[in-house]
N, C-alpha and C positions, 0 to 999 in steps of 0.2 A: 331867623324869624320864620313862622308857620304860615307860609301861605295859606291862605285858604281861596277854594273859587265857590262862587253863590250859582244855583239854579233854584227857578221860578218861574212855575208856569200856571196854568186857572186851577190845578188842581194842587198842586201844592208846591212847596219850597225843602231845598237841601243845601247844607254847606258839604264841602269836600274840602280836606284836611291834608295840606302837603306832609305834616309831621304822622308818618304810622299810615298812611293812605285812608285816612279812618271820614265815615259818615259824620254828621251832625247836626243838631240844630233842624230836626225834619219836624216837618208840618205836613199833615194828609188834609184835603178836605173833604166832611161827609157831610152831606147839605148844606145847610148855612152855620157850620160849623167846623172849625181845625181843631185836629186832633194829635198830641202830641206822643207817637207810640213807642219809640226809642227812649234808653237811658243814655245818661252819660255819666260818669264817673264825680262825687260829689265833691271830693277835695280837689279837682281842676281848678287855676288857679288862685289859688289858697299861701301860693309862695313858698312852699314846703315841697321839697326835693325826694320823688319814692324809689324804692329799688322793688321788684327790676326797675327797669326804665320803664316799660309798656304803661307800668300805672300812672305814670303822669300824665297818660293824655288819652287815656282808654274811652272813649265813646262811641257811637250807637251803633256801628257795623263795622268788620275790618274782613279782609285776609289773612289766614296762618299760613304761611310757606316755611318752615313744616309747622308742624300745628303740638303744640305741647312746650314742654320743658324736662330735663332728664329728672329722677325720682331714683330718692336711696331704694335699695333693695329691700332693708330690713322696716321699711314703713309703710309694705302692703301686705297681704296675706299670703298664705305660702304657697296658694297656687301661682300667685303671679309674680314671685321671688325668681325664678329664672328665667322668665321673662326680661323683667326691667333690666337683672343683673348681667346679659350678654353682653361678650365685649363688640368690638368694631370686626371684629374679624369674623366673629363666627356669624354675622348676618353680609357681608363681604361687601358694606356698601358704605367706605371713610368717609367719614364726618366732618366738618370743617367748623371751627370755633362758632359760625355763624349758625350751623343747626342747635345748638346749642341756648340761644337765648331763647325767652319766653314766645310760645308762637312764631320764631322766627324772624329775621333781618325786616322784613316789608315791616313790622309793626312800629319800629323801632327810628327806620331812617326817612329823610325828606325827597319824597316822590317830586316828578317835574309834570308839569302838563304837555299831553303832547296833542289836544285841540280842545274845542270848548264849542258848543253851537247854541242855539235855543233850549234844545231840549236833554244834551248829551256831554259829558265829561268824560275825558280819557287819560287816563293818566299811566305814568310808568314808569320802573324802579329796575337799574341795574344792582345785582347781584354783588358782593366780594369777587377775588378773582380766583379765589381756591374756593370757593363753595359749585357743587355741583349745578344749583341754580342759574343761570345766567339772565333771566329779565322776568318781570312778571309783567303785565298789563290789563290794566282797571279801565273796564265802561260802565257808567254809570249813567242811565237816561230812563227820562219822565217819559211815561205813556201820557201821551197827545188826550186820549177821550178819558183819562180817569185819576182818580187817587191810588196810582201805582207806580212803582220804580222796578227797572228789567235792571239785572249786573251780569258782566259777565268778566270772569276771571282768567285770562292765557297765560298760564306755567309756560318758558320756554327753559330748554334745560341744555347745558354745555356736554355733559355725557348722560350715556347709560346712568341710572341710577333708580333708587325708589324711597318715596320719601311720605310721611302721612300730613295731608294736606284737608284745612276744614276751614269755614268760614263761620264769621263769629256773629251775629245778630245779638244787642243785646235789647231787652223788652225791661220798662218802664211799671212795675207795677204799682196797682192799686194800696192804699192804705189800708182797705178793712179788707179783713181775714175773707178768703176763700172766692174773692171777688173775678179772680183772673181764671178762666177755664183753658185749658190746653186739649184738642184731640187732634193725635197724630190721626195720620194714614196707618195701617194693617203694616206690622214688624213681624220677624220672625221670631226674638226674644228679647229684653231683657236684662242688663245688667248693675251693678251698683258698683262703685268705685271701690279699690281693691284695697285704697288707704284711708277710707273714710270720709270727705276728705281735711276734715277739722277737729285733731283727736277733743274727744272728750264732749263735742257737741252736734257733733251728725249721727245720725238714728238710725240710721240705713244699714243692712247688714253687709262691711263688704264683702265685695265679691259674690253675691248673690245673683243667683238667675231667677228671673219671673217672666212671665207672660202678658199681664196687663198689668195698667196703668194705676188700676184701684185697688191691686195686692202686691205691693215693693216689700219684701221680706226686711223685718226691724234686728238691729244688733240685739235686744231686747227679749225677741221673742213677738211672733204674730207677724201682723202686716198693717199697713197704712194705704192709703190712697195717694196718688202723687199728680194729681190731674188737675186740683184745685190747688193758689196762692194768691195771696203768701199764704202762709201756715201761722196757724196762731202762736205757734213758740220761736224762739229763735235759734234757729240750726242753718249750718250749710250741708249742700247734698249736690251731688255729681250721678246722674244714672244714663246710660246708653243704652236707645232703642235696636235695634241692628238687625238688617234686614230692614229696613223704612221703606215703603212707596215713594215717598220724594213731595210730601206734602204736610202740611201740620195748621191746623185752625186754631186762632190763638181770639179769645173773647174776653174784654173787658167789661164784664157786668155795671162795674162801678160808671164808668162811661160811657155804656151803651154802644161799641162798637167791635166790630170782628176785624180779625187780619185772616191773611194766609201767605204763606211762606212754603214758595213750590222749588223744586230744585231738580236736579239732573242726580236720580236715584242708580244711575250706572256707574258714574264716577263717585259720587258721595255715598256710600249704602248704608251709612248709621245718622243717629239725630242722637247729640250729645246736650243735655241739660243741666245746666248748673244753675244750682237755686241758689241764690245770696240770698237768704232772710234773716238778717241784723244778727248773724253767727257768729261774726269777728270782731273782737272788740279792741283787738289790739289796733294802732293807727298805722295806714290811715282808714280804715275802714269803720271803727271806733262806733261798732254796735249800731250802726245805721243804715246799712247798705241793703237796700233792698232791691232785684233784679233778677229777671231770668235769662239768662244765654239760651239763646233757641239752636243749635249749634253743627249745621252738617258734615261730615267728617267724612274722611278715611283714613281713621286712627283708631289708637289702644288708648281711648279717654285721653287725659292732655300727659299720659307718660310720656312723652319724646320720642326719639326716632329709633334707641334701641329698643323697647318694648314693643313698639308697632310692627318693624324691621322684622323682629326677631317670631318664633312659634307662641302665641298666647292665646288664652282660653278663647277670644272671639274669633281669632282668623281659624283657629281650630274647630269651630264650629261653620266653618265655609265663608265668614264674610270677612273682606280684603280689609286691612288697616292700613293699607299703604297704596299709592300708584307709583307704577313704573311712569319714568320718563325718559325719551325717546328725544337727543336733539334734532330729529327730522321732523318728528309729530309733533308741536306743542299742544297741549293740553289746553280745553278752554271747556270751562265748568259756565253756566247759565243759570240766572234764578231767579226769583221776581220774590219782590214784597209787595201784597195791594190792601187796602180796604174791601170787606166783602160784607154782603148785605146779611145780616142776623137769620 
């Protein structure tokens, strides 16, 4: 069974999800009004069994440890064909069945609590015993004066190793076209996913480099804007900013309120987006799915740990798709979700 644990405090309410370590069910409040800015996956209990696993219970925030999933060679473009396709050796850091699932072991299995206060959940997840991994550990607590939630995430790791690690926010949008505004912080460039990532219905050129937000180079020819959604047609789309400040303002027109989503831009250096807008029709997803992954990284987009591991067009542009980890140092990433005033 899914534990779940409840916080609740004057400013708002969160569940926390033994299965996947995953957020849900948040409530912020802005005046005399709750606002509910998370998604959660729409066929959750529906009784219908998804593969991977992660889909069955996918909601509003998680952890990747490592962050992706592996990707054939031949269904990205040919800059990033030697990339994907390295083996385990020539990036000299084995792999354990567990890097291998979608975003990783933490998405997947049942975290324990290890305390619980007024304001604060902590929870924590042993690793397999062949994965380099060995513990990750989730804080999750309400700011006392407002409508905000602080996380913070400790990789602890059993050897040397480097692995691409990102956290997943997923945002709830609006019904009418163009309602949800997105502006990051100041990127160094640019990129579009090197497989599309939905043949036949994502617009995006891959593999493509851009500069800003409101010229994402089209398969087509020209450019689009990628700053406003949903979009009035139905496509999915995958783009990485890189190089990110460590901040991104997220407005819902439709409902009259702002987010912001700050993070630790030393450890994470990219902001990975993925637009669900009602692109897949096959099930479960079946032409409805509408959401944006707000999505900090250091990763090669959700290729897996060869592609990040390995030489590819981003880390070759200077920003890291991976962290080293150190079992003396664990790794502890900080970030905060709040309501922010318009």
């Amino acid at each position: 069974m899914n534990s779940i644990w409840h916080l609740e405090w004057p400013h708002g309410a969160l569940d926390v999800h033994a299965t996947g370590g995953m957020i849900g069910g948040v409530t912020l409040k802005r005046g005399d009004r709750h606002v509910r800015p998370f998604y959660e996956a729409p066929w959750i209990g529906d009784g219908t069994h998804q593969r991977p696993e992660l889909l069955n219970h996918m909601r509003s925030e998680f952890p990747c440890v490592p962050f992706g999933v592996p990707c054939a060679p031949e269904t990205v473009v040919e800059s990033w064909q030697k990339s994907v396709a390295t083996s385990v050796a020539q990036v000299d850091h084995p792999l354990d069945s567990s890097d291998d699932l979608l975003h990783g072991y933490g998405c997947v299995a049942e975290w324990t609590l290890v305390r619980q206060t007024d304001l604060e959940i902590e929870i924590a997840l042993k690793y397999p015993p062949a994965s380099p991994i060995a513990r990750l550990v989730r804080v999750i607590r309400a700011d006392p004066d407002g409508p905000a939630i602080d996380f913070i995430l400790k990789v602890e790791a059993r050897k040397e190793t480097r692995r691409p690690i990102g956290l997943h926010p997923n945002l709830a949008l609006p019904s009418l076209a163009g309602a949800f505004k997105i502006d990051p912080g100041a990127f160094r460039f640019g990129v579009v996913h090197p497989a599309g990532p939905e043949p036949g219905v994502s617009r995006a050129d891959p593999g493509a480099f851009f500069n800003t937000l409101n010229q994402v180079p089209l398969r087509a020819g020209g450019t689009a804007a990628f700053d406003r959604f949903p979009f009035p047609h139905n496509t999915e789309e995958i783009i990485q900013l890189c190089g990110i400040d460590g901040s991104v303002t997220l407005t819902d027109d439709e409902s009259q309120v702002a987010y912001r989503l700050s993070w630790d831009a030393s450890v994470l250096p990219s902001l990975l987006l993925w637009i669900s807008n009602r692109g897949r029709s096959y099930r479960p997803w079946n032409g409805r799915n509408l959401c944006l992954g707000v999505e900090p990284v250091a990763s090669a987009f959700e290729l897996g740990c060869r592609a990040a591991l390995a030489a590819n067009p981003i880390n070759e542009r200077g920003i890291p798709t991976a962290i080293a980890l150190d079992p003396g140092q664990p790794i502890e990433i900080a970030y905060r979700f709040e309501v922010v005033t318009q």
